[in-house]
Backbone as numpy.savetxt, mean C-alpha at the origin, in Angstrom:
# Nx Ny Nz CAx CAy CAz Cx Cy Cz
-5.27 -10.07 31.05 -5.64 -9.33 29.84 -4.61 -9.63 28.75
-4.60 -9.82 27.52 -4.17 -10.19 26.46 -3.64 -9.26 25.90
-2.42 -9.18 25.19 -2.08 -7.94 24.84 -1.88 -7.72 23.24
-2.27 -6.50 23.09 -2.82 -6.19 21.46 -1.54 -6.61 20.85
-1.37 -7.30 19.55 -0.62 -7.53 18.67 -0.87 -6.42 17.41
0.53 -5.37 17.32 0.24 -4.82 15.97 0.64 -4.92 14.81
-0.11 -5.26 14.29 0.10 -5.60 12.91 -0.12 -4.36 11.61
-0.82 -3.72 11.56 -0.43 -2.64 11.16 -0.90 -1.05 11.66
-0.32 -0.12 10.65 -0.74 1.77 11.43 -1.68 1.40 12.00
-2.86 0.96 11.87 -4.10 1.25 12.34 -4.02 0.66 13.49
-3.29 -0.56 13.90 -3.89 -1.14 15.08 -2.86 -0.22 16.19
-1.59 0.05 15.74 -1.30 1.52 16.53 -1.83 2.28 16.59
-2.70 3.02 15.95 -3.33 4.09 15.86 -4.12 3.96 17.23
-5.09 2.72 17.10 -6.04 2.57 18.58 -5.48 1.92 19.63
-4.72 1.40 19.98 -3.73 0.82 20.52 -3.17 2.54 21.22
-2.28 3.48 20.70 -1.43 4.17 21.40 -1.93 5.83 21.18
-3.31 5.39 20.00 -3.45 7.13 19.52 -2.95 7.76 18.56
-2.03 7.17 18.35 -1.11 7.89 17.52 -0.09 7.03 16.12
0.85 6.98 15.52 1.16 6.30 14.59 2.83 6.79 14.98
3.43 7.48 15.65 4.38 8.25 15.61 5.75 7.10 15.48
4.81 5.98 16.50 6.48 5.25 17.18 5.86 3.84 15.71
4.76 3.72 14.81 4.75 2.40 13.93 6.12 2.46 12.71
6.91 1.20 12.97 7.63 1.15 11.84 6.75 0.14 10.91
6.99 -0.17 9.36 6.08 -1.10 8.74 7.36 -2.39 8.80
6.62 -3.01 8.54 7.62 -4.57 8.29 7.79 -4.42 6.85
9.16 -4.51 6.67 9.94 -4.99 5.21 10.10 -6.56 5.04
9.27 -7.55 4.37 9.83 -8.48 5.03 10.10 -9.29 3.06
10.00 -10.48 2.94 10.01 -11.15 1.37 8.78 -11.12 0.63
7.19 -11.06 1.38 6.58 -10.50 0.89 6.08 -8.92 0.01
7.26 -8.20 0.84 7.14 -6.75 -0.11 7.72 -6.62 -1.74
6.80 -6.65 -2.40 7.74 -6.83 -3.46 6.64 -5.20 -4.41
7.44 -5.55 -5.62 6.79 -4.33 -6.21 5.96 -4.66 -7.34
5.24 -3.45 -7.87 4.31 -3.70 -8.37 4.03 -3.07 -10.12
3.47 -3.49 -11.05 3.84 -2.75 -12.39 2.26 -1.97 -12.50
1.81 -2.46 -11.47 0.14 -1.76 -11.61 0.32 0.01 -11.51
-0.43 0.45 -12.80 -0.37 1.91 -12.82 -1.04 2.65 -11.79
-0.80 3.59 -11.54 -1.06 4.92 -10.65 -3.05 4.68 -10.51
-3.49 4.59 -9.87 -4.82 4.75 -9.52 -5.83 3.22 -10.45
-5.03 2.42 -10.76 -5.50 1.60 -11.38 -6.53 0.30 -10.13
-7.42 -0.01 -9.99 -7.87 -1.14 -9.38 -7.07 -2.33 -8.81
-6.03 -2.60 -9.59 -4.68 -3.18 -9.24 -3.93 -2.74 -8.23
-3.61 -1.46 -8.54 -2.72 -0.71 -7.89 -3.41 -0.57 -6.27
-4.40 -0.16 -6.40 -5.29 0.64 -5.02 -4.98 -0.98 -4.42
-5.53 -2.01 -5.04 -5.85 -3.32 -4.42 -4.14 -3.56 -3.51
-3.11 -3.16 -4.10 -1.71 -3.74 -3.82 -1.79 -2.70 -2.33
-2.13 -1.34 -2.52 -1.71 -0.46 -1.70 -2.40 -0.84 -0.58
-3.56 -1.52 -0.76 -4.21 -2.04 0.47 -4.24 -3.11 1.06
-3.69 -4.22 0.50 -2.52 -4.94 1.29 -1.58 -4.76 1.63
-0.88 -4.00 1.34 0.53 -3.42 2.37 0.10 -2.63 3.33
-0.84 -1.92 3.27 -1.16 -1.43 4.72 -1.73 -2.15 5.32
-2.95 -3.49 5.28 -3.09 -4.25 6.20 -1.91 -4.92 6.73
-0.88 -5.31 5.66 0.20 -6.44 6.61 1.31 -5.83 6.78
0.85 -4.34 7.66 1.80 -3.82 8.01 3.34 -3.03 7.07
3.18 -3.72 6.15 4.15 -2.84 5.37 4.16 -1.32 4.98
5.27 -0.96 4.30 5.50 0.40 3.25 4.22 0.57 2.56
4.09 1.82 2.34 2.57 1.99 1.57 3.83 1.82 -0.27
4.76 2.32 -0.37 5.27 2.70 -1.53 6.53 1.83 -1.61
6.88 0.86 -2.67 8.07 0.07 -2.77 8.50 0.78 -3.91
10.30 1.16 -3.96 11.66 1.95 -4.55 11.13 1.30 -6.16
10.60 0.23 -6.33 10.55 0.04 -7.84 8.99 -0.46 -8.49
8.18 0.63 -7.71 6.95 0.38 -8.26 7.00 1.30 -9.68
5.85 0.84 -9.98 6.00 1.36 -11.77 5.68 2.81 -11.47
6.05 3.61 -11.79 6.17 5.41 -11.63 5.73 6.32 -12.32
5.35 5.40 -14.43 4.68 6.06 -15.28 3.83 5.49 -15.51
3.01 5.44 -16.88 2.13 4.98 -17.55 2.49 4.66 -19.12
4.19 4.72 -19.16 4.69 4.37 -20.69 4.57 2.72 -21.03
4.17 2.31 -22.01 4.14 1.08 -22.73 2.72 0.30 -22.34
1.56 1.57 -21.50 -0.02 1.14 -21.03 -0.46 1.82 -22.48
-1.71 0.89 -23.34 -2.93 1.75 -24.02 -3.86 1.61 -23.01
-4.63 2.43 -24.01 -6.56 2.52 -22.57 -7.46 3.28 -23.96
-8.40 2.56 -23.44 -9.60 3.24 -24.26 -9.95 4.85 -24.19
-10.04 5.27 -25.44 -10.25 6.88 -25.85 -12.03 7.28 -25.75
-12.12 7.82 -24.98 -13.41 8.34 -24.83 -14.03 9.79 -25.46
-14.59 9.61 -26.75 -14.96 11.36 -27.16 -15.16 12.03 -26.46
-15.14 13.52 -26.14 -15.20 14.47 -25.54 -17.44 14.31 -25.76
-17.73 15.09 -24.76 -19.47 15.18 -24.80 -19.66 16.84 -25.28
């Protein structure tokens, strides 16, 4: 029998049940990101670090929304 390789939470998760003992890999791929808070960018980054096993959150991801415009939508 072949034995499960984990690569990230999830494959611990079914693998042991649980997530208690997963550390993520820090490795040269983790880097950070300027994509704002809930942006398509952002979600997209957060979901490659949890497939390849990494940190969901890197120390110098962008934290506000200063020096972003965005389109103004009238009130209805």
């Amino acid at each position: 029998m072949q034995s499960q390789r984990i690569r990230n939470v999830f494959d611990a998760i079914l693998k042991y049940g649980h997530d208690e003992d997963f550390v993520p890999l820090v490795s040269d791929e983790f880097t950070s990101t300027d994509a704002p808070a809930g942006s398509v960018a952002k979600i997209e980054v957060l979901r490659r670090r949890v497939e390849m096993g990494m940190p969901l959150w890197h120390q110098e991801d962008r934290l506000d929304y200063s020096g972003l415009t965005g389109a103004v939508r009238p009130r209805e």
